[in-house]
C-alpha positions in Angstrom: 0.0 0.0 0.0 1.2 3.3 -1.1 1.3 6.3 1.5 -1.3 8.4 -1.4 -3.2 5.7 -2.0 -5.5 6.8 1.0 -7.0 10.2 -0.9 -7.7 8.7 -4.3 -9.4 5.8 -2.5 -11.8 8.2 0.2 -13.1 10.5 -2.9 -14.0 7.4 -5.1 -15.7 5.5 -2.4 -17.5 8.9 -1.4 -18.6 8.9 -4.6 -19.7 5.4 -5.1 -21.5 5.3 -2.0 -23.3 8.5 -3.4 -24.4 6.8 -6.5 -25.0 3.0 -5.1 -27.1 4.7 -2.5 -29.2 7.1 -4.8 -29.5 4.5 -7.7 -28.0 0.9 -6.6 -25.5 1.2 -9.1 -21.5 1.9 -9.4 -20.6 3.9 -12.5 -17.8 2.1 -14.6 -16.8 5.7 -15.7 -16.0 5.7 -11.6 -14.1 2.3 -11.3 -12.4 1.5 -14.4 -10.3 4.8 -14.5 -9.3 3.9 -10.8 -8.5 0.5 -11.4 -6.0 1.4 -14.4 -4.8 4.3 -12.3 -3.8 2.2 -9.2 -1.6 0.0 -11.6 0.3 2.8 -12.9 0.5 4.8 -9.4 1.6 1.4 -8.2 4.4 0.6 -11.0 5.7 4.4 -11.0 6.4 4.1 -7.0 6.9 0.5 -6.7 8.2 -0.7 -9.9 7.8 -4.2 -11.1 7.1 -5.6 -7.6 4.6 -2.6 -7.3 2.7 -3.6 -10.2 2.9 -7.2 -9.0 1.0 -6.1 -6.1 -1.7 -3.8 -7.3 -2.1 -7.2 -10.3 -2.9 -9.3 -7.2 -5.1 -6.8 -4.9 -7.0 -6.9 -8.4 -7.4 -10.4 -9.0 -8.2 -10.7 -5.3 -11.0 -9.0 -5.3 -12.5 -9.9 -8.9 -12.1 -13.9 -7.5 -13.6 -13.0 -3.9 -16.6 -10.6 -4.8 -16.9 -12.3 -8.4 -17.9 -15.4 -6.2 -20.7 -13.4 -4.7 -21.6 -11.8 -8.1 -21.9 -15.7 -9.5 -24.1 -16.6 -6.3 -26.5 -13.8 -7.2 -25.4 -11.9 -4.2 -23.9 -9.1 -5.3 -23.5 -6.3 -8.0 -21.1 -6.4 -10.8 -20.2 -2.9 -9.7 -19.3 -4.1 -5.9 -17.2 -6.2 -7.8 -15.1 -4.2 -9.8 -14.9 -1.8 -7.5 -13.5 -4.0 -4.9 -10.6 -5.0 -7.9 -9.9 -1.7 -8.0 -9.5 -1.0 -4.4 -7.3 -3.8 -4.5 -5.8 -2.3 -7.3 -4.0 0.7 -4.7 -4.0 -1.3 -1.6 -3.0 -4.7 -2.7 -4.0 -8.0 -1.4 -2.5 -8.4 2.5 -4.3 -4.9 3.1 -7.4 -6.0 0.8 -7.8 -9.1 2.9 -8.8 -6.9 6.2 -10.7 -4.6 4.3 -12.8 -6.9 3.2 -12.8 -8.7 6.5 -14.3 -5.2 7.9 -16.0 -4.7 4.9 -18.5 -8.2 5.8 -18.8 -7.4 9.2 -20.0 -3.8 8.5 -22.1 -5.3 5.7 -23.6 -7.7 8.0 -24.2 -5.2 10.8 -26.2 -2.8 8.0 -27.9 -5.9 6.9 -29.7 -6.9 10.3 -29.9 -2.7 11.0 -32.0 -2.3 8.1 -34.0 -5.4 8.1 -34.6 -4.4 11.6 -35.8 -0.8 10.8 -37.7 -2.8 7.1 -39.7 -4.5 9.9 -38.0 -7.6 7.7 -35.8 -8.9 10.4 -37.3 -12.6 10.2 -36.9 -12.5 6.2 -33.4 -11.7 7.1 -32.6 -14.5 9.6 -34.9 -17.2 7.4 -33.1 -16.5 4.3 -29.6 -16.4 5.8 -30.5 -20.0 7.2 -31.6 -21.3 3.9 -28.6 -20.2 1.6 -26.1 -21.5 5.0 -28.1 -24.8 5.2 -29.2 -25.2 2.1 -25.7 -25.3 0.6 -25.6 -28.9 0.9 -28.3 -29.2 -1.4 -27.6 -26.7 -3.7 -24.0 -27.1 -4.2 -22.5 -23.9 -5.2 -25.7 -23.2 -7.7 -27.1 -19.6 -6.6 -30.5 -19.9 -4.8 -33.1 -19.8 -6.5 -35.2 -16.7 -5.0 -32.5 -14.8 -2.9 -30.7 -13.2 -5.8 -30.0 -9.9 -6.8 -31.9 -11.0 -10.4 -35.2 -11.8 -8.4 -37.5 -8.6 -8.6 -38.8 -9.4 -5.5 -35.6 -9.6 -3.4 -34.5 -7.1 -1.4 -31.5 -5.2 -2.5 -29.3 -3.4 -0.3 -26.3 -1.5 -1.5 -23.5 -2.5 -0.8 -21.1 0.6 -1.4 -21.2 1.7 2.5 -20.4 -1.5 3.9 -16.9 -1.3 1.3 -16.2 2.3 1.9 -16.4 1.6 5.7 -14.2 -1.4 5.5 -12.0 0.0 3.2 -11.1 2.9 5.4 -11.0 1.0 8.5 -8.5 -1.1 7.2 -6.1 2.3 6.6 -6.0 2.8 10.4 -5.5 -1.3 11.1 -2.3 -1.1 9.7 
């Protein structure tokens, strides 16, 4: 992790929180540039073993988040904008920013469901896609995914923008 990478990192998750919480969606004109930026930042100040780094924060995310995308859990945007965080922070610091980033997730997850008057929802479904893994296999569930019109959809911007940070004052 580079010592700038802090600045870039706060104004693009301010505005991705902005725009997953007024229209549930990240903007690839947001992501993209900051992706390809934190691999050049990276290989100007780090060189070879810089770019190595901000290559693997990248595929890090992408294989972690892209897991969730392929349950039907989350966003293609969450996704590639948790490669490009990984893109300027790397993978060791990725790792505990996403460890934040789940627990923060989960905490807004009960907090709303609680204030949705939803909190049962909340508990059943989280029992069905944990037990009901056996039966499934790794096949998405077939009514708590983000395609489902009828499933609640929480963004999930906050929850990474909250980890994200966190994990600058963990280390």
């Amino acid at each position: 992790m580079h010592s700038v990478a802090w600045w870039p990192t706060l104004i693009v998750l301010a505005v991705a929180t902005f725009t997953d919480l007024r229209s549930r969606r990240i903007p690839n004109w947001l992501v993209l540039p900051f992706l390809l930026a934190g691999v050049i930042v990276s290989g100007w100040l780090g060189g070879w073993p810089g770019i190595w780094q901000s290559v693997s924060g990248i595929g890090l995310g992408a294989l972690l988040f892209g897991i969730l995308y392929w349950m039907g859990g989350m966003g293609m945007g969450d996704v590639k904008l948790c490669a490009a965080i990984g893109a300027w922070i790397g993978p060791g610091q990725l790792v505990i920013a996403l460890v934040i980033t789940g627990m923060v997730g989960g905490i807004m997850a009960v907090c709303w469901a609680a204030a949705g008057g939803f909190l049962g929802d909340l508990f059943k479904g989280t029992g069905d896609l944990i037990f009901g893994l056996k039966q499934r296999g790794m096949r998405p569930h077939p009514e708590l995914v983000l395609s489902n019109p009828l499933t609640r959809k929480m963004p999930y911007a906050p929850a990474i923008a909250i980890g994200t940070l966190v994990s600058f004052f963990s280390r």
